[in-house]
C-alpha positions in Angstrom: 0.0 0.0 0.0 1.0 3.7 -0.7 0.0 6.4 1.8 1.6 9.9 2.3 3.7 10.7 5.2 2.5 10.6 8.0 -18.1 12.9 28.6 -20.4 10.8 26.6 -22.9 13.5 24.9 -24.8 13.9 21.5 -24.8 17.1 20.9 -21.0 18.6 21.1 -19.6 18.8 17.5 -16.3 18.1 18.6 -17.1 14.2 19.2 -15.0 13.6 22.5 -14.4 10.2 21.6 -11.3 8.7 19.7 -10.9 6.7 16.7 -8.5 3.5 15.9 -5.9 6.1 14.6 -5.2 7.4 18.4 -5.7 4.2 20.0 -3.1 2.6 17.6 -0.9 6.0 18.4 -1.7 6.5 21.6 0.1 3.5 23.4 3.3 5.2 22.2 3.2 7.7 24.4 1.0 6.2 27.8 -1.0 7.7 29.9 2.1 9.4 31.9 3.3 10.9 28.5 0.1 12.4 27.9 -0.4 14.0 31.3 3.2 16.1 31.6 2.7 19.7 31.0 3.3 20.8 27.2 2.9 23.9 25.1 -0.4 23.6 25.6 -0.5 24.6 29.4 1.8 27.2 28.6 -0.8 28.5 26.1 -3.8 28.0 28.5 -1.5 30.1 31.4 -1.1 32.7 28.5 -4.5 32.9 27.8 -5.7 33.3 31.4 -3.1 35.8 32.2 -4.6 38.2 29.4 -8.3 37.5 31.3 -7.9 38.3 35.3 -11.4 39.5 35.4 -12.5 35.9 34.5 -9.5 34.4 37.1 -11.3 36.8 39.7 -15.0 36.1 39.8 -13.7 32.1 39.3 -11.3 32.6 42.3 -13.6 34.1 44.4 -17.0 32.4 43.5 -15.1 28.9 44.7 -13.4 30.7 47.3 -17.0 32.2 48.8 -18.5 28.3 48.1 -15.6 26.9 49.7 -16.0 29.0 53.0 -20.0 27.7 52.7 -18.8 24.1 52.6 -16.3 25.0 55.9 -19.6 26.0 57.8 -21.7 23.0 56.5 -24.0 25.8 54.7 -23.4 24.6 51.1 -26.0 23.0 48.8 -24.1 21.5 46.4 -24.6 17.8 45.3 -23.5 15.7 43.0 -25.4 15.1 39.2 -27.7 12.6 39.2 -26.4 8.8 38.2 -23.2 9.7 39.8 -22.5 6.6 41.5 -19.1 7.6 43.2 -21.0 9.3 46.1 -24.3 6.9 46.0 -23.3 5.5 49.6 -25.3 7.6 52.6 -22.6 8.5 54.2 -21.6 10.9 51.8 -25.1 13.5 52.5 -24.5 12.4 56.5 -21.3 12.3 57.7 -20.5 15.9 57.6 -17.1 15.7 57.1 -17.2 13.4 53.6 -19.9 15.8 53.2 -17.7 18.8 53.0 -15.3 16.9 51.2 -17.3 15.7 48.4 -18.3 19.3 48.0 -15.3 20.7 48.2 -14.4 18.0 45.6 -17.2 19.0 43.1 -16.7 23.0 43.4 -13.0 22.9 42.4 -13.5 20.4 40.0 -16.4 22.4 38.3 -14.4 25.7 38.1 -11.0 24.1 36.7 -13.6 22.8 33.8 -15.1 26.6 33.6 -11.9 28.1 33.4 -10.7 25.7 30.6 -14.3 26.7 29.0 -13.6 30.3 29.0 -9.9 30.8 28.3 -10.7 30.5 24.6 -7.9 28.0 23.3 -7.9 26.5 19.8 -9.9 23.1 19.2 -6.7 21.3 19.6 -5.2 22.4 22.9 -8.8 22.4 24.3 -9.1 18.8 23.3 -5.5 17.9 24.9 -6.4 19.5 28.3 -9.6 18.1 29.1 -7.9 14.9 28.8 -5.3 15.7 31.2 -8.4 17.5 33.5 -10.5 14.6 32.8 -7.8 12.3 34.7 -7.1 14.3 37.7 -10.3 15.6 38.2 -11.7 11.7 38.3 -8.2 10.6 40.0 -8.2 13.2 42.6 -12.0 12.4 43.8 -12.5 11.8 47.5 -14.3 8.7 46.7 -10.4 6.6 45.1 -9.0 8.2 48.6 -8.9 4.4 51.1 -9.6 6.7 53.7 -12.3 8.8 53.5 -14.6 5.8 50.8 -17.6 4.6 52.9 -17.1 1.8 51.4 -14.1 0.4 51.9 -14.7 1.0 55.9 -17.6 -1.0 55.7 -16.2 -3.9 54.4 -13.3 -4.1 56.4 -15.3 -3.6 59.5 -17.7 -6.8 57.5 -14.8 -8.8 56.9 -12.4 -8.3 59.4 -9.7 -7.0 57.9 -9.8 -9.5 54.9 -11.0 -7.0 52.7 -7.4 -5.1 53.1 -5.6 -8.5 52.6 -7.8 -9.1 49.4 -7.2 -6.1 47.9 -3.7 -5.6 48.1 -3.4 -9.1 46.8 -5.4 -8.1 43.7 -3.2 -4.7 43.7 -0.2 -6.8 43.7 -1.5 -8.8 40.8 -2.8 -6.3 38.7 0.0 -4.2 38.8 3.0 -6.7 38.0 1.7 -7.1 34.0 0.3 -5.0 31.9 -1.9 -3.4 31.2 -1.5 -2.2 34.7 -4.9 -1.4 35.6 -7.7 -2.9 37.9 -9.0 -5.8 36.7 -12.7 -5.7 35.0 -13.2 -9.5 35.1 -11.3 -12.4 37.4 -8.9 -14.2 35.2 -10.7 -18.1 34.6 -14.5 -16.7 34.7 -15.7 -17.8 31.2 -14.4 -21.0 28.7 -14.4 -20.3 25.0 -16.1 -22.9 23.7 -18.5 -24.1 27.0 -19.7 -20.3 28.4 -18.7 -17.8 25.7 -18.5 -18.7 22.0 -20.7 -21.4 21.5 -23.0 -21.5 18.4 -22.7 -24.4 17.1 -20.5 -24.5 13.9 -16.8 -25.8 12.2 -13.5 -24.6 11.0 -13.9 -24.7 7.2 -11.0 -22.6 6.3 -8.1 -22.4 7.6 -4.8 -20.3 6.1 -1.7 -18.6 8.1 -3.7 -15.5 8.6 -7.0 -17.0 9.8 -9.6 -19.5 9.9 -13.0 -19.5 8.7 -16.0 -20.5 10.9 -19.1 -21.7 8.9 -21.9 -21.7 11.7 -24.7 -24.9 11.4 -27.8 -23.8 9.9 -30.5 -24.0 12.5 -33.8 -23.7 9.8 -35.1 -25.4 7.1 -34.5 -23.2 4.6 -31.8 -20.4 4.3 -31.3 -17.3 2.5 -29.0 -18.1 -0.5 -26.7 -15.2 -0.2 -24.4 -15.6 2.9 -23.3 -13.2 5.1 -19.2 -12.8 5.9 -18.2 -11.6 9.3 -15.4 -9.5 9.3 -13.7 -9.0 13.0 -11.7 -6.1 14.6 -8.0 -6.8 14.0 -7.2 -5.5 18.0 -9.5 -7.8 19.6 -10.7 -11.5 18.8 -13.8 -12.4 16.8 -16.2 -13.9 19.4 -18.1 -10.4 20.5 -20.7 -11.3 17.6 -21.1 -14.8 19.2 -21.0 -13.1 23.1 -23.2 -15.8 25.0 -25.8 -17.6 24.7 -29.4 -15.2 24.0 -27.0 -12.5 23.4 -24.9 -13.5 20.5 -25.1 -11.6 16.9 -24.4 -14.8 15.0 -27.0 -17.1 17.2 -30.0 -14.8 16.4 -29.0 -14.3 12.6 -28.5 -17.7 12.1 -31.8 -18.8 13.4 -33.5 -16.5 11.0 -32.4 -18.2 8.2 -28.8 -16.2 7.8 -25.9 -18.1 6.2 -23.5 -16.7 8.3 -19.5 -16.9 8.1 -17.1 -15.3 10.4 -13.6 -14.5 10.2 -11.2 -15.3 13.3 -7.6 -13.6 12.7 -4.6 -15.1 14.3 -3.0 -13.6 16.7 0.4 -12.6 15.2 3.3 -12.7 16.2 7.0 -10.6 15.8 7.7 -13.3 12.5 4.5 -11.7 11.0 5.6 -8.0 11.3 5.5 -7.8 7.5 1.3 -8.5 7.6 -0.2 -5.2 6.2 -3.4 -3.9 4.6 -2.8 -5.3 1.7 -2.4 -8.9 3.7 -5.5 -8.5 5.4 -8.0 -7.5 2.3 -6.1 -10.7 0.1 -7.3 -12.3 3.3 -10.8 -11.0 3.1 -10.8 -11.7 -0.2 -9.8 -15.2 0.0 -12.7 -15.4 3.2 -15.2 -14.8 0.4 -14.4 -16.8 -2.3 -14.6 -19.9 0.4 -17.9 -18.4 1.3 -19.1 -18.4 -2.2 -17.7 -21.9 -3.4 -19.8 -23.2 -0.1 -22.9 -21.8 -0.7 -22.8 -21.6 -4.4 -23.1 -18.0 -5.1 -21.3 -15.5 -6.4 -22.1 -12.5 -4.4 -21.4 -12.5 -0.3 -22.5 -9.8 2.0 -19.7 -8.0 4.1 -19.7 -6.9 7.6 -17.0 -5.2 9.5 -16.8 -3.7 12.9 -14.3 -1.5 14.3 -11.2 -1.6 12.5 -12.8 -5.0 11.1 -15.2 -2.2 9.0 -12.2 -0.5 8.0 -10.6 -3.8 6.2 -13.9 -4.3 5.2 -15.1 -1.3 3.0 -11.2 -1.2 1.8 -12.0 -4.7 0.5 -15.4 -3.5 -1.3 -13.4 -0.5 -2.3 -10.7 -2.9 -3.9 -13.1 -5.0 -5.4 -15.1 -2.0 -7.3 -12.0 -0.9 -8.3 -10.9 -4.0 -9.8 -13.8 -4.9 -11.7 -15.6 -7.1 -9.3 -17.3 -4.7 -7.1 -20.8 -6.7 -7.6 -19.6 -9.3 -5.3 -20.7 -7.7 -2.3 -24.6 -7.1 -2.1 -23.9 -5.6 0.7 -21.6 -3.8 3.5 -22.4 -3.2 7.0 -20.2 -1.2 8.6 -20.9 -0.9 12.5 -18.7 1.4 15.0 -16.4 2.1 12.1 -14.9 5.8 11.2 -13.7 6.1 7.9 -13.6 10.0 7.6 -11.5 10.8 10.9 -11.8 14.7 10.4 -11.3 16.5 13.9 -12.9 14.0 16.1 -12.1 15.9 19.0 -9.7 14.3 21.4 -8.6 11.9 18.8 -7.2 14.4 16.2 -6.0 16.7 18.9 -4.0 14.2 20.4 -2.6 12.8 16.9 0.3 14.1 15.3 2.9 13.2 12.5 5.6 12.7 15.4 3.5 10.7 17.2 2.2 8.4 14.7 5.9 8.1 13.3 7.1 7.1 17.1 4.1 4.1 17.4 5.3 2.9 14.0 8.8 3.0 14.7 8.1 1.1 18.2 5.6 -1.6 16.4 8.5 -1.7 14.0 10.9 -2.6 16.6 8.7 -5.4 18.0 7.7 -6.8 15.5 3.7 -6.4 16.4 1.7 -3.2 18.5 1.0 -5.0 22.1 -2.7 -5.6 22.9 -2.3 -5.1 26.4 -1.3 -1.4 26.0 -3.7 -0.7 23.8 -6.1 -1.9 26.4 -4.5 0.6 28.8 -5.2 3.8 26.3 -9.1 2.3 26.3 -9.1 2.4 29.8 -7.7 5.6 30.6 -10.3 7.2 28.0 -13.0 6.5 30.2 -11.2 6.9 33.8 -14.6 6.7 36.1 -15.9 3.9 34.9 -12.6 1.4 33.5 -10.3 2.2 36.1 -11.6 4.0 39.3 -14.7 2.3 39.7 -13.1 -1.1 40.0 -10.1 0.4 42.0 -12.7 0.6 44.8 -14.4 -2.5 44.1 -11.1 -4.6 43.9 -9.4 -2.3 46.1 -10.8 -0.7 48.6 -13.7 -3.1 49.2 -11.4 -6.1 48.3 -13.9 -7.8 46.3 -13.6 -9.6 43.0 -15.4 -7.7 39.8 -18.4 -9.3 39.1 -18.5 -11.8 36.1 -19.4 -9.8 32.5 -18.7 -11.5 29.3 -18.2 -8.5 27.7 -15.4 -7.6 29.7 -13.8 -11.0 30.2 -14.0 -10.5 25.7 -12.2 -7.0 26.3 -9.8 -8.5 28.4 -8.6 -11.1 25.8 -6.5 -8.9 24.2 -4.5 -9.6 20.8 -1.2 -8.1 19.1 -1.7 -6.4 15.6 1.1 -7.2 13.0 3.6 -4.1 12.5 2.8 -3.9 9.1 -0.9 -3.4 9.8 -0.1 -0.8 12.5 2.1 1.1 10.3 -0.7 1.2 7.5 -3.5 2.1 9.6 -1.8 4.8 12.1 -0.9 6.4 8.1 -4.6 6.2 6.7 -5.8 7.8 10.3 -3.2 10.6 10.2 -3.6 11.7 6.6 -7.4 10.8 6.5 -6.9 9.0 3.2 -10.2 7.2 3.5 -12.3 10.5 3.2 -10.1 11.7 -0.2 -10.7 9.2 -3.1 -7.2 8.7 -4.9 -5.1 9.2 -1.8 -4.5 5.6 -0.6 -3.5 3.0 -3.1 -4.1 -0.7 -2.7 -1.3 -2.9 -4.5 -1.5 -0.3 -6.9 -5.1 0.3 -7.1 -6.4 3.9 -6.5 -9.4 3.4 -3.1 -12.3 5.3 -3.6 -15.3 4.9 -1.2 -17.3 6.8 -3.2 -17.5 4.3 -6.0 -18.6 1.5 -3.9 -22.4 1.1 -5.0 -23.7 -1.6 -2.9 -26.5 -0.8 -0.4 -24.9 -0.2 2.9 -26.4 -0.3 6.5 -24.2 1.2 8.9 -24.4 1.4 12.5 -23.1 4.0 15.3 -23.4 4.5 19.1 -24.8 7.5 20.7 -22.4 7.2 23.8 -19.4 5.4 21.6 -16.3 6.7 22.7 -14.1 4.9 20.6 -15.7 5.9 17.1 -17.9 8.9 17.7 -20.9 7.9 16.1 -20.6 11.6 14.4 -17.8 10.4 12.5 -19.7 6.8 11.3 -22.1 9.3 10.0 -19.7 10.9 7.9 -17.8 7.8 7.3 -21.9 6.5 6.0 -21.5 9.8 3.6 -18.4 8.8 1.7 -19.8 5.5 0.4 -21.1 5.6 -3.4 -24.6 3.6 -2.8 -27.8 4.7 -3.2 -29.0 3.2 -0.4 -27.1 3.9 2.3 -29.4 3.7 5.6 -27.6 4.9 9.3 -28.5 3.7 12.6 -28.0 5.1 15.6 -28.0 2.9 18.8 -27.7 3.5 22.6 -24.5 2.6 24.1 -21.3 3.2 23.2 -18.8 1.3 21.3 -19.5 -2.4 22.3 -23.5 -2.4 23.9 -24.8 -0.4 20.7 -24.2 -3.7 19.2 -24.4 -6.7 21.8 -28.1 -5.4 21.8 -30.6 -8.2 21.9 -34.3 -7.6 21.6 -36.0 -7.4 24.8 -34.1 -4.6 26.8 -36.1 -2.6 27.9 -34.0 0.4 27.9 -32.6 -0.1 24.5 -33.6 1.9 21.6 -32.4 3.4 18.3 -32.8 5.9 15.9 -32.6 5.0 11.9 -33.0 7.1 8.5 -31.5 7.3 5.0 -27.9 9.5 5.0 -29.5 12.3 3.6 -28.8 15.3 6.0 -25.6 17.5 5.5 -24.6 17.0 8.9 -25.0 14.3 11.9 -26.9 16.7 14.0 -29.4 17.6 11.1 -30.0 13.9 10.5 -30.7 13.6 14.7 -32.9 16.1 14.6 -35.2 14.4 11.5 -35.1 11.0 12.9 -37.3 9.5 15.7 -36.7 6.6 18.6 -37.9 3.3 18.0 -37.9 1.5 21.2 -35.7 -1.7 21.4 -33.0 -3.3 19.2 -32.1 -2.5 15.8 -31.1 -6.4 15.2 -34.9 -7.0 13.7 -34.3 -4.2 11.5 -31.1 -5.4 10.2 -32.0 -9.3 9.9 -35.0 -7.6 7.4 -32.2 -5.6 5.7 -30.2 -8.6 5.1 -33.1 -10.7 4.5 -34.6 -8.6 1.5 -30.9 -8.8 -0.2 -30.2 -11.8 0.1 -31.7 -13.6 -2.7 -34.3 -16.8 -2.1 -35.0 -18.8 0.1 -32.9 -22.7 -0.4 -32.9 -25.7 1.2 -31.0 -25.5 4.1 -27.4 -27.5 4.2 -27.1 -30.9 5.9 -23.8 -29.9 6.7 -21.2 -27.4 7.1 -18.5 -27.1 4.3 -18.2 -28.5 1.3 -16.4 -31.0 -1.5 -13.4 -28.2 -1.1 -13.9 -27.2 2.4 -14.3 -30.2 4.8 -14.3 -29.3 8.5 -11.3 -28.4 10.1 -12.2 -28.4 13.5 -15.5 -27.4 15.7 -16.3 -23.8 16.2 -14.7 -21.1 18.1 -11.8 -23.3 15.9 -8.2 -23.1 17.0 -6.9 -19.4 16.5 -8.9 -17.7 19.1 -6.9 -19.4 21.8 -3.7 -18.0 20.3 -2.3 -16.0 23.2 
């Protein structure tokens, strides 16, 4: 491939959220390279200087609350659904009364004065992430000894709690990614409790194996559906658990569905790139086609998976051969990475040419510190709310499948790393022409199949602003967006039957992601109906269902998850 050189809210244009092209970036740098003071404090210091009638009324309407707190006269509480001060104790005892308050003032100032000192997009972006940490580090509620609730519990254990969470300190703390634990190493088997749709191995090559899942009706749709997976995390999120899997509830509507499971490389595969990956996609499909005896397969990609996947369709139209996808589903994926607020702020040429040079050196970017950047994106609730649990209270996190499947990190090949930290620094996706494929110019725009493509309204890895826009860039003529509750991983482990679930859903017609909010209405519920209806009416007849998985060219290799996703 050729390249050049290198607070969860709706309605705040600048998305603070961050794409694959920081993550991949980011765990260059850490969280402690982020945090030390740069030009950017020295420009918010600047800034201030030139405005001491806003320093004054900010000093001295905290300084006149603070005195209120001192006397127990204040009236300040926290926002509602914030757990950190949900224990009694907090309104009752007076002095972790005046403490939270004291807590909330100063915090709520620091974030008015960054407001109102007017810096550019990109330093504003920088500094709430180093305000976002210490405000959320620095809250009474992570200090052992003022939390409620670790008193309690070592006054209800005797003393064990203490024991039990300096163990899991100790533990957590010797490997990376040096953060609390969000689920206890051992609580869910791939293959018995996570994983387990019933299926085979009908594929399997040095970059992946391909999972044909058994057909649970009697009839099928004839035009399969191809799974493709995020390269920085294994495949089994679309096959979570039982009543909660993606593949489960498409399959039993009649879905042929395929899935993609990537190997977990390894420093001898530094030289996988993009252009790897898409042959590899490629190859996926023709399997998928000789087995079901078609010749067009729909694609779907998620996360970076939806990247490789509409590069593929991209390739394909190019190439001549574009009418072998009848469709592409792209969900949490941002093509056009245009100013998405922290993400762009954060990203730089020097940056991105410091990750690639460290991937380089390794042969692979380490899962585990990308995990770390995750975490640290979303302090209160990946990090400080299980320092307390695990810590403070000593207790073990409680089982979640979804977090045992973010735990189970993978490595991504240099090569890949190098390609993608390029396409998210020079936006190349969003400019038809500027990336080439093994010589092939990419254009998104020429891509013609319909396309359903899905964002989450809290997503704070790919702001679902940017999957609009990314929605925008493709070439079809029916294009339909839908925007689901959650953020990057519940918008789409999203069953029917929650109650509190719900999304919104229209054609891309709107000129920018707040118009098409603003036109569109709530359905209550999952969109997964919606899209197994989408699928359904592209997918060709109904056929008799096969009495087997694979084929005369593909026998079964080995029962489903297969043998990859245990590659550590």
């Amino acid at each position: 491939m050729t390249t050049p050189t290198i607070t969860e809210t709706v309605h705040r244009s600048d998305e603070p959220a961050a794409p694959l092209d920081l993550l991949l970036a980011g765990s260059a740098r850490g969280l402690a390279g982020r945090m030390l003071p740069d030009r950017g404090w020295a420009r918010l210091a600047g800034k201030l200087a030139t405005r001491p009638g806003t320093l004054a009324h900010r000093g001295g309407t905290l300084a006149r609350e603070l005195a209120a707190v001192a006397t127990g006269r204040a009236d300040r509480a926290p926002a509602k659904g914030d757990k950190r001060f949900a224990d009694p104790a907090w309104q009752h005892n007076p002095w972790l009364r005046r403490s939270m308050q004291a807590y909330l003032a100063t915090a709520d100032t620091a974030y008015a004065l960054l407001a109102e000192a007017d810096l550019d997009w990109r330093d504003t972006e920088r500094l709430r992430f180093v305000l976002d940490n210490l405000v959320e580090g620095l809250a009474p509620s992570n200090n052992p000894l003022l939390n409620p609730l670790g008193w309690k519990a070592l006054i209800d254990t005797g003393g064990l709690s203490a024991l039990r969470g300096a163990r899991a300190f100790a533990r957590d703390m010797a490997t990376k990614p040096r953060v609390p634990a969000m689920v206890e190493p051992g609580a869910y088997t791939l293959g018995e409790t996570v994983a387990v749709t019933p299926g085979a191995v009908v594929l399997r090559t040095p970059v992946f194996e391909l999972i044909q899942y058994a057909p649970q009706t009697a009839t099928v749709h004839e035009v399969p559906l191809l799974m493709v997976p995020p390269v920085i995390n294994k495949y089994y999120i679309t096959d979570i658990a039982p009543g909660r899997s993606m593949i489960e509830y498409f399959v039993a509507r009649g879905q042929q569905v395929f899935t993609i499971s990537w190997r977990n490389p390894h420093a001898e595969h530094r030289d996988w790139d993009l252009d790897t990956y898409v042959t590899a996609i490629i190859e996926a499909m023709d399997a998928v086609q000789a087995i079901a005896g078609t010749d067009r397969t729909h694609l779907q990609g998620s996360c970076s998976g939806g990247i490789l996947a509409a590069t593929t369709a991209a390739y394909l139209t190019a190439t001549g051969h574009g009418d072998r996808v009848a469709g592409l589903t792209l969900a949490v994926t941002v093509l056009d990475q245009a100013r998405a607020g922290f993400a762009a702020a954060a990203l730089d040429e020097r940056t991105a040419a410091t990750a690639i040079e460290r991937s380089q050196s390794r042969g692979y970017l380490d899962g585990d510190e990308l995990a770390e950047v995750f975490a640290w994106l979303r302090p209160t609730d990946l990090v400080w709310r299980y320092w307390v649990n695990n810590y403070l209270q000593g207790r073990p996190p409680a089982p979640f499948d979804v977090l045992h499947w973010n735990a189970d990190t993978t490595r991504m090949a240099a090569g890949l790393h190098r390609d993608l930290v390029r396409i998210g620094v020079t936006n190349a996706l969003a400019t038809p022409g500027t990336m080439n494929l093994s010589g092939v110019p990419i254009d998104l725009g020429a891509v013609t199949a319909d396309a359903y493509v899905i964002g989450g309204i809290a997503d704070h890895i790919s702001p679902w602003q940017g999957c609009y826009r990314s929605a925008a860039l493709l070439g079809g003529a029916d294009t339909r967006f839908v925007l689901s509750t959650s953020g990057h991983v519940a918008a789409l482990v999203n069953p029917p039957g929650n109650p509190k679930a719900s999304f919104r859903i229209g054609p891309v017609d709107a000129d920018t992601p707040e118009q098409w909010l603003d036109r569109t209405e709530v359905t209550r519920d999952s969109w997964w109906p919606d899209y197994a209806a989408w699928l359904a009416a592209r997918s060709g007849p109904a056929v008799p269902a096969p009495t087997a998985v694979g084929g005369a060219t593909h026998s079964p290799l080995d029962a489903a998850p297969g043998t990859y996703v245990h590659h550590s």
